[in-house]
Every structure is written in structure tokens, then in C-alpha cells.
Backbone as CSV, one residue per row, in Angstrom:
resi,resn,N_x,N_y,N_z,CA_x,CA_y,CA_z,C_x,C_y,C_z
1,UNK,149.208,122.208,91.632,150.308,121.297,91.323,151.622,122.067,91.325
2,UNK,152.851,121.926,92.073,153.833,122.289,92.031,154.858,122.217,90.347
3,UNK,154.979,123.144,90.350,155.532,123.532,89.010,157.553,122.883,89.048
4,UNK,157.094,122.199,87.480,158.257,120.935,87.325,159.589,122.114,86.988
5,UNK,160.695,122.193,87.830,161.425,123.064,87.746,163.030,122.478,86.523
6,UNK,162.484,121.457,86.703,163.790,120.962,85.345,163.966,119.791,84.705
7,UNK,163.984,119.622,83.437,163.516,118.895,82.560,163.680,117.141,82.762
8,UNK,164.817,117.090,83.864,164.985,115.472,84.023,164.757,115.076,85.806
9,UNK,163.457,115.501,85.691,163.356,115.390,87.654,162.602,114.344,87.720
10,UNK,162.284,113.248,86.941,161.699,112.557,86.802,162.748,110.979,86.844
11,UNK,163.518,110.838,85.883,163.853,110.089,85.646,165.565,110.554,84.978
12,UNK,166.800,109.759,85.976,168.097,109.803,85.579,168.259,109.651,84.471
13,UNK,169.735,109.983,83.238,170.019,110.028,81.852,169.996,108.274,81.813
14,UNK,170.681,107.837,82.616,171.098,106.847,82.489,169.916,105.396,82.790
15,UNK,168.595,105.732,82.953,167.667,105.361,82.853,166.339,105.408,81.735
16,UNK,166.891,106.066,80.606,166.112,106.362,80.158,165.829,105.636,79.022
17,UNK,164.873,105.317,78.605,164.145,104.542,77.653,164.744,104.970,76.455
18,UNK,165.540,103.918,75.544,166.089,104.349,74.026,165.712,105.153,73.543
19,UNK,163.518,105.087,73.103,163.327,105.767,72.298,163.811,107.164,72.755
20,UNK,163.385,107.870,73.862,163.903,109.296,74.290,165.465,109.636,74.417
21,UNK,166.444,108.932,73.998,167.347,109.125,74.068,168.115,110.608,73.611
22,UNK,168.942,111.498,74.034,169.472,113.014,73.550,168.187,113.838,73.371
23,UNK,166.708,113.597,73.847,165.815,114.327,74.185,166.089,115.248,75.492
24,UNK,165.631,116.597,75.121,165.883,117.690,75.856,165.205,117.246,77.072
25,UNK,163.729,116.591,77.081,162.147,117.185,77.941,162.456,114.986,78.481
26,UNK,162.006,115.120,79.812,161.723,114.111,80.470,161.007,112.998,79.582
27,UNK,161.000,111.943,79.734,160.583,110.390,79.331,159.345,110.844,79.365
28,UNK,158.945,111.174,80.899,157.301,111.251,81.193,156.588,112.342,80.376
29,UNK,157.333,113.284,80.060,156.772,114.579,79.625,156.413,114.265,78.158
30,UNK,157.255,113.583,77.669,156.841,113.224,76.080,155.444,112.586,75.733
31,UNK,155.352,111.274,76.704,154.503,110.796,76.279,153.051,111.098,76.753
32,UNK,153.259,111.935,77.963,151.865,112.834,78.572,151.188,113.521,77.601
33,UNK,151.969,114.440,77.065,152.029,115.434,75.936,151.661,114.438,74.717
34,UNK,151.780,113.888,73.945,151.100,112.624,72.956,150.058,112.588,73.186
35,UNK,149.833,111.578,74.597,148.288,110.767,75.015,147.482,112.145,75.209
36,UNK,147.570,113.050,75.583,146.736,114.190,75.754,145.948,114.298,74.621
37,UNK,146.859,114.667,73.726,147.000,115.135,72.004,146.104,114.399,71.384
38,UNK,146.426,113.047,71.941,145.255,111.880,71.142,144.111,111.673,71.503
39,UNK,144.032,112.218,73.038,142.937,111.628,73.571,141.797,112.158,73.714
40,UNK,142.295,113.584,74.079,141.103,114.883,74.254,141.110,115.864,73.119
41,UNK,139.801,116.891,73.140,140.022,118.326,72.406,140.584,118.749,72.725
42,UNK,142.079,118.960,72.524,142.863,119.830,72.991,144.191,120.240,71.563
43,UNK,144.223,121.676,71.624,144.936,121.956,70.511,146.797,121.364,71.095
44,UNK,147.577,122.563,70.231,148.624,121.934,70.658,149.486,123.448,71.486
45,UNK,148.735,124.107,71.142,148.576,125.423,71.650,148.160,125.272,73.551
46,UNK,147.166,124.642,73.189,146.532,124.444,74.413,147.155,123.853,75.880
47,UNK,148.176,122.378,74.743,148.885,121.766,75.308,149.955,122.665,75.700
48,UNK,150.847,122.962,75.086,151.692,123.911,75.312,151.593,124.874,76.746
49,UNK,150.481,125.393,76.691,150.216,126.603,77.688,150.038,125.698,79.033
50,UNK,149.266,124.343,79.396,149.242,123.392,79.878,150.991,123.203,80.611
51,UNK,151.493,122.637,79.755,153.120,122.377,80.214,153.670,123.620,81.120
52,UNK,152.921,124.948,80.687,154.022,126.550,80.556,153.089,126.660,82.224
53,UNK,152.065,126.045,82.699,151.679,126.429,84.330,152.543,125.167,84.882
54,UNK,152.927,124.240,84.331,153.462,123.100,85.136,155.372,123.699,85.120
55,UNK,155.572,124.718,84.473,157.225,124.990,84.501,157.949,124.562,83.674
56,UNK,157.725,124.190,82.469,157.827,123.896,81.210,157.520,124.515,80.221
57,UNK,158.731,124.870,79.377,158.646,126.284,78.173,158.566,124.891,76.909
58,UNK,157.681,125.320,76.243,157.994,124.300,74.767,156.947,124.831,73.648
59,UNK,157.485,124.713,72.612,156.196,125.508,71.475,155.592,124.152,70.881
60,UNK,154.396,125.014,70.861,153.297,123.730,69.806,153.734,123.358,68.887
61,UNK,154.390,123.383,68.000,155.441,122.767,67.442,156.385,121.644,67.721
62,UNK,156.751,121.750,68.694,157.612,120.686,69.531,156.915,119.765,69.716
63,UNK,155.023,120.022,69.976,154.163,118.775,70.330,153.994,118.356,68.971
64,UNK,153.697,118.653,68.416,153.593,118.511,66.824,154.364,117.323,66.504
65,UNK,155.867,117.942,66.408,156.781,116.922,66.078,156.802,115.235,67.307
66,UNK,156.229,115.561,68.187,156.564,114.292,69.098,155.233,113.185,68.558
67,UNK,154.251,113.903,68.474,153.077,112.997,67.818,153.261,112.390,66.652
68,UNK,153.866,113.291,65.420,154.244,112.651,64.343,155.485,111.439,64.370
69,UNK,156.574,111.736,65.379,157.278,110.757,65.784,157.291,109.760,66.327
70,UNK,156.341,110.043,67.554,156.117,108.956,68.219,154.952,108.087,68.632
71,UNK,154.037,108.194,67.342,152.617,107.430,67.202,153.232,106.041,66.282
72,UNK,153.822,106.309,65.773,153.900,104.833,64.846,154.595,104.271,65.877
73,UNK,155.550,104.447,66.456,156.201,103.091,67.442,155.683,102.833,68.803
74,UNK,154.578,103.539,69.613,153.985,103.973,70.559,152.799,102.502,69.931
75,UNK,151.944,102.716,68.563,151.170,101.877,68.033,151.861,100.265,68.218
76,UNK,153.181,100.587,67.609,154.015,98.976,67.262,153.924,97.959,68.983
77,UNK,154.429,99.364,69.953,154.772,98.499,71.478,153.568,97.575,71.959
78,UNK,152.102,98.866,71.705,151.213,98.219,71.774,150.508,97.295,71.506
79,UNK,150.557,97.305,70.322,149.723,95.991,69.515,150.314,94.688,69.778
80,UNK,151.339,94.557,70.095,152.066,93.027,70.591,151.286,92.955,72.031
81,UNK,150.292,93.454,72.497,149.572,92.941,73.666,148.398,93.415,73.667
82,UNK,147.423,93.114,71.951,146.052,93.700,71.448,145.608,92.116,71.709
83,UNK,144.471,92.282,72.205,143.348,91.433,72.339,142.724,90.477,71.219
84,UNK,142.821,89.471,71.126,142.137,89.195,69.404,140.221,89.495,69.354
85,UNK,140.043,90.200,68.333,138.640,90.774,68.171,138.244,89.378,67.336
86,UNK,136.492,89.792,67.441,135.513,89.053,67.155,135.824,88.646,65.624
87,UNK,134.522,87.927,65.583,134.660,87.535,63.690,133.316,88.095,63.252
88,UNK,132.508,88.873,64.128,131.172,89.693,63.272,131.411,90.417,63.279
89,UNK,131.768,91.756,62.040,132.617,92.800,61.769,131.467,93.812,60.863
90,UNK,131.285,94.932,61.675,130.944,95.900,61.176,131.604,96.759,60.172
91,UNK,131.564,97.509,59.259,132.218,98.187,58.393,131.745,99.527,57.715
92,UNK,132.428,100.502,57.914,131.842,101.766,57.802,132.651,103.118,57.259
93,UNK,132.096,103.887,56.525,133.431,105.063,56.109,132.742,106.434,56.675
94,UNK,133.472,107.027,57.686,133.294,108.754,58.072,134.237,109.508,56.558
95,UNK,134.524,110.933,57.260,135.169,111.826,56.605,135.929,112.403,57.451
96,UNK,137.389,113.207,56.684,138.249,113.780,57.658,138.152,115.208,56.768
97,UNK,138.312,115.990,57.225,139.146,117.581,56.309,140.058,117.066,56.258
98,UNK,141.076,117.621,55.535,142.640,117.310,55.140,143.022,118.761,54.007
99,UNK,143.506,119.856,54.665,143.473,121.286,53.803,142.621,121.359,52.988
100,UNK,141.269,121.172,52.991,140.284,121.876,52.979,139.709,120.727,51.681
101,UNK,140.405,119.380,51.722,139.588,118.631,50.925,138.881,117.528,51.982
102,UNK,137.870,116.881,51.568,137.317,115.710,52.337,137.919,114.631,51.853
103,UNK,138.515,113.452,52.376,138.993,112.033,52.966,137.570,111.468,53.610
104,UNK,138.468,109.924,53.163,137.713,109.189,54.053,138.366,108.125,54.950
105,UNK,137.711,107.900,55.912,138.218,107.129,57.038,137.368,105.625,57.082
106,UNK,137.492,104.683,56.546,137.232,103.228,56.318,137.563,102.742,57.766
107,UNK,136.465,102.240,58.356,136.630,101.866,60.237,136.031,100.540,60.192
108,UNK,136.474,99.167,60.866,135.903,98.078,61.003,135.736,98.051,62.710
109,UNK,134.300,97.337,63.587,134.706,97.272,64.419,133.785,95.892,64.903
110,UNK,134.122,94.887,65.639,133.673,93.405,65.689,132.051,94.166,66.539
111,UNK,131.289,93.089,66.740,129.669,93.378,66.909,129.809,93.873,69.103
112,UNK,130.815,93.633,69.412,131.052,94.161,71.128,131.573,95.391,70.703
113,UNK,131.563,95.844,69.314,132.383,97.389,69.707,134.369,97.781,69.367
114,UNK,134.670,96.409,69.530,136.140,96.527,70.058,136.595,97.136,68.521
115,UNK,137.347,97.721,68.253,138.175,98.494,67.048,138.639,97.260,66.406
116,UNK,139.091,97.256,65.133,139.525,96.127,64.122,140.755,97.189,63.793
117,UNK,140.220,97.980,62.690,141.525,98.530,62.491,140.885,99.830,61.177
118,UNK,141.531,100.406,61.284,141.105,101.600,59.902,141.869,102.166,59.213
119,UNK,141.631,102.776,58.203,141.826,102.830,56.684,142.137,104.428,56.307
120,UNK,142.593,105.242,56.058,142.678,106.621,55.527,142.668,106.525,53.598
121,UNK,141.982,107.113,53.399,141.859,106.975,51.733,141.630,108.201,50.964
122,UNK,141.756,108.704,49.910,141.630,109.980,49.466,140.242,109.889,48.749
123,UNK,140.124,108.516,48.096,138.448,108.092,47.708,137.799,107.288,48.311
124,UNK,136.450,107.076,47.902,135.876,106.100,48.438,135.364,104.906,47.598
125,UNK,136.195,104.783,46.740,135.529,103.666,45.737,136.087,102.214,45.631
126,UNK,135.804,101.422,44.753,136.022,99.857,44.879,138.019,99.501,45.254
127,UNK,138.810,100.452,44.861,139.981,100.265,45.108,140.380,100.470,46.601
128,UNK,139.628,102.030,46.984,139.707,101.785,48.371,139.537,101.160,49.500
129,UNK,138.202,100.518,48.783,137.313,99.198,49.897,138.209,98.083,49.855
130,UNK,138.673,97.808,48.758,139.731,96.840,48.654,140.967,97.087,49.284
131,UNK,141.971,98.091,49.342,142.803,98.428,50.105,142.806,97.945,51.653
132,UNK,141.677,98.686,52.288,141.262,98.379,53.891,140.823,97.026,53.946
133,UNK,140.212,96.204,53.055,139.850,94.752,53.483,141.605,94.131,53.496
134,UNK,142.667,94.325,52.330,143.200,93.694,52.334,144.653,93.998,53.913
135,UNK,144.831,95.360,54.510,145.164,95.869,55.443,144.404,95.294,56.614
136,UNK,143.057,95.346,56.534,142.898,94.449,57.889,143.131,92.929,57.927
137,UNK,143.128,92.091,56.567,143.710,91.157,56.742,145.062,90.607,57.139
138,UNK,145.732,91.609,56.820,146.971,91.715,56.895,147.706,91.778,58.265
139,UNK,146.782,92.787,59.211,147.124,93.580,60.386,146.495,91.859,61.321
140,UNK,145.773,91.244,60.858,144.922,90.093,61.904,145.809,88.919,61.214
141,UNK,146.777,88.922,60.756,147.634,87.669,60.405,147.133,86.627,59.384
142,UNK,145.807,87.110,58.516,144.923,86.185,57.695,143.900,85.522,58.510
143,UNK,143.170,86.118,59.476,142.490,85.301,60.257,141.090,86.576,59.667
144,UNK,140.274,86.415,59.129,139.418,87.342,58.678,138.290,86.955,59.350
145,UNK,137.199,87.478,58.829,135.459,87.408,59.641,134.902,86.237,59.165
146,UNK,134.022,85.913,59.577,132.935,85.319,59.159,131.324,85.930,58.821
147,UNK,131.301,87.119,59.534,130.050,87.973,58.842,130.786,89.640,58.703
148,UNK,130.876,90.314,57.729,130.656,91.567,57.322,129.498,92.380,57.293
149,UNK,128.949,93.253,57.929,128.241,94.369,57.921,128.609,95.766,57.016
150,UNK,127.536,95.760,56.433,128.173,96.678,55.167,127.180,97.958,55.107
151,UNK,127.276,99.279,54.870,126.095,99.957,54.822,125.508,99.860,53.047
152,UNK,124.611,100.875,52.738,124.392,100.837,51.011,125.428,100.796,49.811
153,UNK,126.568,101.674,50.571,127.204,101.832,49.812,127.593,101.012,48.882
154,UNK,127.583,100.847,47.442,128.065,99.778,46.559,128.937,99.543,46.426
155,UNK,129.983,100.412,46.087,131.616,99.511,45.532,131.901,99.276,47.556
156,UNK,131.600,99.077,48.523,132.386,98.263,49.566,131.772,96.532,49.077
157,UNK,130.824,96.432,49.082,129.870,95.355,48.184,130.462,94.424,47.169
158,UNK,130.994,95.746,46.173,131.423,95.379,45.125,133.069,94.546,45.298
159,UNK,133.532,95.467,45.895,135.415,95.131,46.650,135.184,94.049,47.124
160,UNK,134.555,93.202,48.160,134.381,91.812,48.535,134.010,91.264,47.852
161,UNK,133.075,91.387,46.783,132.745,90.350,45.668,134.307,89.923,45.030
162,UNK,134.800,91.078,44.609,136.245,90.880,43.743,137.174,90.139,44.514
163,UNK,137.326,90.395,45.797,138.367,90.247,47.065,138.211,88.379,46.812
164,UNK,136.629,87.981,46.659,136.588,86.353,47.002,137.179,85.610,46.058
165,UNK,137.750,86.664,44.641,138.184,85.614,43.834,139.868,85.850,44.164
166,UNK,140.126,86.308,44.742,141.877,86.723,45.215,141.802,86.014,45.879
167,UNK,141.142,85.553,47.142,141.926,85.129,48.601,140.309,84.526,49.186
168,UNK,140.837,83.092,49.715,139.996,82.457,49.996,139.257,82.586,51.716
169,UNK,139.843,83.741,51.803,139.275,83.496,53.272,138.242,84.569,53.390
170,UNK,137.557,85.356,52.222,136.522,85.877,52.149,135.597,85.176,51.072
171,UNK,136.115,84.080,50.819,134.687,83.042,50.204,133.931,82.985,51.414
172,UNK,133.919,82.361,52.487,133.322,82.190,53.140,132.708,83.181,54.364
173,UNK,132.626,84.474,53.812,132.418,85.544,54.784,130.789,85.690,53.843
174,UNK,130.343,85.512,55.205,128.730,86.066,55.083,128.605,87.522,54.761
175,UNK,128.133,88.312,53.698,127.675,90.220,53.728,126.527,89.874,53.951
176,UNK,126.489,91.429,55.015,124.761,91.676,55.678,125.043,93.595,55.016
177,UNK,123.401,93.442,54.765,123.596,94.940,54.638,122.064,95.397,55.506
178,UNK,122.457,96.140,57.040,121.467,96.583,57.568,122.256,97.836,58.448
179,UNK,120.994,98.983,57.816,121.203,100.079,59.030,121.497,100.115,60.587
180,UNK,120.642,99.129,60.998,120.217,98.477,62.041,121.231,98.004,62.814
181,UNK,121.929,97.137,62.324,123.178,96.533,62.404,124.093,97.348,62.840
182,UNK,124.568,98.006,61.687,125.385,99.129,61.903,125.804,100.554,62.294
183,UNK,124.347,100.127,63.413,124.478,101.388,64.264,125.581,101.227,65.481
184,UNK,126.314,99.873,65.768,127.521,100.013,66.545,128.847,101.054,66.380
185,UNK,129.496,100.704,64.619,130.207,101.446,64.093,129.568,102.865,64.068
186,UNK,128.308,103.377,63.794,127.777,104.566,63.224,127.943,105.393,65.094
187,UNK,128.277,104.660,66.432,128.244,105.601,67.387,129.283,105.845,67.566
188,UNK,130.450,104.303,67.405,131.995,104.264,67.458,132.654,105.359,66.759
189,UNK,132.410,106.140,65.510,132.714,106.817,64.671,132.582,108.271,65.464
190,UNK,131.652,108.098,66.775,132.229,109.787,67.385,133.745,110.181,68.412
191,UNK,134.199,108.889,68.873,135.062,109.090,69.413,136.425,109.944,68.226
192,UNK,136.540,109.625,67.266,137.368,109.826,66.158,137.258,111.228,65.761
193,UNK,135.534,111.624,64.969,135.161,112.568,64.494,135.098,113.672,65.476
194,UNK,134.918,113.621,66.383,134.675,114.555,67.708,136.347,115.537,67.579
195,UNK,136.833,114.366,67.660,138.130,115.215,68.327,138.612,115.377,66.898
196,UNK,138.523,114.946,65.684,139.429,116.207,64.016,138.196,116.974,63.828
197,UNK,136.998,117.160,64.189,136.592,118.337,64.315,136.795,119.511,65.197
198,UNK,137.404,118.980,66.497,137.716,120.000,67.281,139.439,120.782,66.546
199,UNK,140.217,120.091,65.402,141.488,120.430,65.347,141.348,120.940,63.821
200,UNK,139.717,121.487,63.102,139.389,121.718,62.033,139.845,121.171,60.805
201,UNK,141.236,121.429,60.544,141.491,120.529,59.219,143.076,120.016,59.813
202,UNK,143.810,118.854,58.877,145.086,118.408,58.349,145.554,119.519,57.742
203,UNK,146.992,119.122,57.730,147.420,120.006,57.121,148.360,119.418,55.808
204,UNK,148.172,118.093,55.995,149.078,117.149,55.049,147.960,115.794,54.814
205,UNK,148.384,115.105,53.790,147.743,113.106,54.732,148.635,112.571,55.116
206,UNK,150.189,112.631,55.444,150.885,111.932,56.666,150.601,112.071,57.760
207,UNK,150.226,113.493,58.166,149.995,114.256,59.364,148.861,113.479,59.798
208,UNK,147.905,113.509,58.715,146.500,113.135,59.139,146.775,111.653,59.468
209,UNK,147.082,111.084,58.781,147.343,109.460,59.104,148.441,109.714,60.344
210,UNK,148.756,109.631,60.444,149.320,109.633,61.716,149.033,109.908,63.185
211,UNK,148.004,111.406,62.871,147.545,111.661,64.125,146.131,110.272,64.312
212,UNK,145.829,110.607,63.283,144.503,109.268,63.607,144.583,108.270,63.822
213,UNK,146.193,107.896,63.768,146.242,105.870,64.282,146.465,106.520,65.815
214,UNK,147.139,107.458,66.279,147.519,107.703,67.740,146.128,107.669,68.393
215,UNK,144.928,108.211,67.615,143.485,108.742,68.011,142.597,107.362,68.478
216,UNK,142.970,106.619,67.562,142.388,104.879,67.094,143.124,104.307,68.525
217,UNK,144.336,104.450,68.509,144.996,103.866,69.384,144.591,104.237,71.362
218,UNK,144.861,105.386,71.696,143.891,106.279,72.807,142.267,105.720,72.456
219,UNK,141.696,105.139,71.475,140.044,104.242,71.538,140.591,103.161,71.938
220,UNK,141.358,102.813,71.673,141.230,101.119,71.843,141.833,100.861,73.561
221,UNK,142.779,102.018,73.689,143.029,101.396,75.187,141.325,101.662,76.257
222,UNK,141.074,103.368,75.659,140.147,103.280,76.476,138.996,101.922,76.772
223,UNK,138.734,101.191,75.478,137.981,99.995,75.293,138.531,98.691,75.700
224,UNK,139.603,98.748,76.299,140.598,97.575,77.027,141.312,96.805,76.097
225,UNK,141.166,97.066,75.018,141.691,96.199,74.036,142.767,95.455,74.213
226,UNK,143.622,95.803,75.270,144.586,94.718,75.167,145.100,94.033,76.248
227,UNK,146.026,93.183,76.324,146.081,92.491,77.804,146.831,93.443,78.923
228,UNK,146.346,93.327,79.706,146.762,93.588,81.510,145.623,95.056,81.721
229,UNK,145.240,95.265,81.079,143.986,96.463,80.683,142.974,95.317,81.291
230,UNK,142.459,95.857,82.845,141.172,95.012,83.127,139.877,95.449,82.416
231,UNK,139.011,94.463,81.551,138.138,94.320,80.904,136.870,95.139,81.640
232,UNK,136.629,95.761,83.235,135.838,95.755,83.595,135.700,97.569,82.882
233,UNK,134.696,97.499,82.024,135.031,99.365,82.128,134.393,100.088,82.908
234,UNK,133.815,99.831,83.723,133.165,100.603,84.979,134.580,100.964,85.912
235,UNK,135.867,100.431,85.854,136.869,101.154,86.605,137.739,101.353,86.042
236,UNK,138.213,102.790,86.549,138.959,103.819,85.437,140.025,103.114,85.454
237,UNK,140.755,103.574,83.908,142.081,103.392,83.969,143.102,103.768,84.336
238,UNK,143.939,102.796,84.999,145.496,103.209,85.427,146.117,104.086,84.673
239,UNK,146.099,105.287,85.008,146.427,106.282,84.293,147.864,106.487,84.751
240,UNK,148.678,105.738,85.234,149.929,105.681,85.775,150.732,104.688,84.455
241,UNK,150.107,104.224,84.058,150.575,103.038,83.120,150.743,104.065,81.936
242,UNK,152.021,104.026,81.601,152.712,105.005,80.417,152.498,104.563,79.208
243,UNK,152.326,105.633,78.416,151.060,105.397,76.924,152.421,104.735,76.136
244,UNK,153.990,104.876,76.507,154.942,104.210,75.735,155.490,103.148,76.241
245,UNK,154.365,102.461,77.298,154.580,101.456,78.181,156.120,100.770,78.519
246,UNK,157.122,101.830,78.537,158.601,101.430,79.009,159.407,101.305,78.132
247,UNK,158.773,100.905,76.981,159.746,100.547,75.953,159.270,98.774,75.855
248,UNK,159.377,98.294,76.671,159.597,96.670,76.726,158.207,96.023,76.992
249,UNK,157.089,97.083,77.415,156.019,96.414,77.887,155.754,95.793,79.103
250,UNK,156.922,97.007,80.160,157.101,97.202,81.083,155.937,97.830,81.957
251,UNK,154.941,98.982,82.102,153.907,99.264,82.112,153.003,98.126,82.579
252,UNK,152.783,97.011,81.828,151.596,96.019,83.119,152.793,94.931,83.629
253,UNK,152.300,94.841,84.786,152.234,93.718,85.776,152.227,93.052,86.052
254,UNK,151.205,92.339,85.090,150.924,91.074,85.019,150.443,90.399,83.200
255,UNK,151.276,90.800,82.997,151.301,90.461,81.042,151.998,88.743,80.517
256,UNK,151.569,88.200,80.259,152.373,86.895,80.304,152.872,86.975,78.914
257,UNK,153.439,85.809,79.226,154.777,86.140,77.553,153.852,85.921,76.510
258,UNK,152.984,85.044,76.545,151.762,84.837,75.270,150.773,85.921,75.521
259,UNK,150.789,87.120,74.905,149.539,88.137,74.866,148.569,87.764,74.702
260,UNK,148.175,86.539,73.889,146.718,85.997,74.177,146.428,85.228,74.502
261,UNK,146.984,84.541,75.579,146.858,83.329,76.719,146.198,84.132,77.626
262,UNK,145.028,82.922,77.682,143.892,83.284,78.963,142.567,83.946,78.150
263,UNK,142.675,84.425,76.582,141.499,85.621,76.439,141.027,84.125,75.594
């Protein structure tokens, strides 16, 4: 690959997408450098040295700061063209390091697999289960499940019992509690764990929350989750389609003004 000899050969000043605005490093370069970050084992070190054969000087640090910056609004562009998920909802908690303590990661995902949404928590008990039920309600506009999948664990059990006397739209949610069941979430949970084991620990829980919605987010496109993303996953993705999709949601093609017209 011919080595990128200067930082705006990509794209004129006067073209450039708000968010990158008085940024040193190209539109494209930012968000390459992100989706990498999120997507694969790859340190930031790694990344770095990556950029430094393509003709690009930048310290892991610099990637650092663009992930922490630019995962929450990278998340926001996206989700205005997320797919609406099922109403049979699996439910499940991994673990993260976070400087050398264990977290937990509260993950919902409908019975096809597709991501719901997840939870970062410092415990795992009835307040926390409650937290993430009331966040995914929140994130789905009040449109909740109709069956929950739950593993042994008791206070998640316990948190929906309490939850039905708050808010009526988990009276009517069926709990299942089977291993069996919830071996969808229990495989979904390696895409996540794979890659903060490859980056050993956090070094904060902003950091950590942050890198893990970018992580969640890199799952869900890979899983098509949202519109102009063809559903077929046997063909790869348009890897031309920019992970900060333009700013405007410019990136697909064929996106109609209702994101969920047609699904």
C-alpha cells in the first residue's frame, strides 16, 4: 500500500464533517483508527505502528483519546437507523477487569441473536439488575419483551419481580429460567470478552464504558442491525461505508426517512 504522505489527501478543509473539525489527521483516518480499535485484538500501540507503515506519525495516545471521544456520538448517528429487535429476550452478566477489580457486564440479546443493549455495573445485585432492565427500557422507547430468559442467578429474578410493581409493561413479561435457552447470549458474550481480554484490564469505568459501547456497537453492525446493512450475512460488509457514516447518515444509499419502514 502506498504510504499516505499528508494528513488531508483524502478529503478538502472545506469538506469536512463538523465532528472533525480543527482536527490535525484526515476524516477517514479518525474513524479507521476507532472501528479497528473496536473491532479487532488490536492494542493501540499496535494501531499506531499500523498508521507509522501507512506514513502517519501519531502516538497511542492520540488513539486513545479519539475512541473515548468519538464512541458516544459515532453510537448516537447510528442508532437512529437500528433495526427494532425481537420481544424473546435473553439476559445474561459476563465480567470485565477494570484496574485489577472485576465488573460486570449485564447483556440482553432477542432469541435471533440481534444485541438489545448492555449494562456496565460495579455489582451484580438486585439494584443492578434493576438499573439495566430499566436502561433497556428506556433505550427501546417503553416497548419491552414479552418473554425474559434469565440464568440462576437470583436477584436478576428478584429485580423483575420488584420492576412489575413500578411499571406495567413487565407485568406481563413471561421469566424462563433455562441453561438451554441461554446458550444464545452465553456464545454472544465472546465477541465482547475476546477482545477486553486481549487489552487485559481498564484503566478507569469511563474508559471501560466507553470502549465497550464502541465494542457492542462494531457487534451489532457486524450482525446487520440496522437499516441499509443487507441482512444477508453470508456477504461481507461494505467496508467502504464509514463507521461515522458522514455525519448525516450519509454512508447508505438507500436509507429511507423512516428507519423502520419495510423491517
Amino acid at each position: 500500500m502506498a504510504p499516505i504522505s499528508r494528513p488531508y489527501t483524502f478529503m478538502a478543509r472545506n469538506q469536512r464533517d463538523p465532528l472533525f473539525k480543527q482536527r490535525h489527521f484526515d476524516d477517514a483516518i479518525i474513524p479507521l483508527c476507532v472501528r479497528w480499535y473496536v473491532s479487532y485484538k488490536l492494542s493501540y500501540r499496535d494501531l499506531a505502528e499500523m498508521m507509522l507503515e501507512r506514513g502517519l506519525q501519531m502516538a497511542p495516545s492520540t488513539i486513545n483519546r479519539w475512541v473515548q471521544h468519538y464512541i458516544p456520538e459515532f453510537e448516537k448517528r447510528w442508532n437512529r437507523f437500528s433495526r427494532p429487535v425481537g420481544t424473546s429476550w435473553c439476559v445474561d452478566e459476563t465480567y470485565v477487569n477494570i484496574k485489577g477489580v472485576w465488573h460486570y457486564i449485564y447483556r440482553a440479546v432477542d432469541k435471533r441473536g440481534h444485541t438489545i443493549d448492555f449494562y456496565l455495573s460495579k455489582t451484580r445485585g438486585i439494584a443492578a439488575a434493576q438499573a439495566f432492565f430499566r436502561k433497556v427500557l428506556a433505550t427501546h422507547s417503553g416497548h419491552g419483551p414479552l418473554k425474559v430468559t434469565l440464568d440462576g442467578h437470583q436477584p436478576s429474578h428478584r429485580a423483575l419481580r420488584l420492576l412489575r410493581r413500578a411499571h406495567a409493561t413487565w407485568r406481563r413479561v413471561k421469566v424462563r429460567s433455562c441453561k438451554y435457552l441461554n446458550n444464545i447470549i452465553e456464545q454472544d458474550h465472546r465477541a465482547i470478552k475476546t477482545k477486553c481480554r486481549a487489552m487485559k484490564s481498564f484503566e478507569s469505568f469511563d474508559t471501560a464504558a466507553t470502549t465497550i459501547a464502541g465494542m457492542e456497537l462494531a457487534h451489532r453492525i457486524r450482525k446487520r442491525q440496522f437499516t441499509g446493512l443487507d441482512r444477508d450475512r453470508s456477504r461481507p460488509i461494505n467496508l467502504k461505508l464509514p463507521f461515522c457514516l458522514d455525519g448525516f447518515g450519509k454512508g447508505f444509499n438507500h436509507v429511507s426517512a423512516n428507519p423502520h419502514s419495510g423491517d
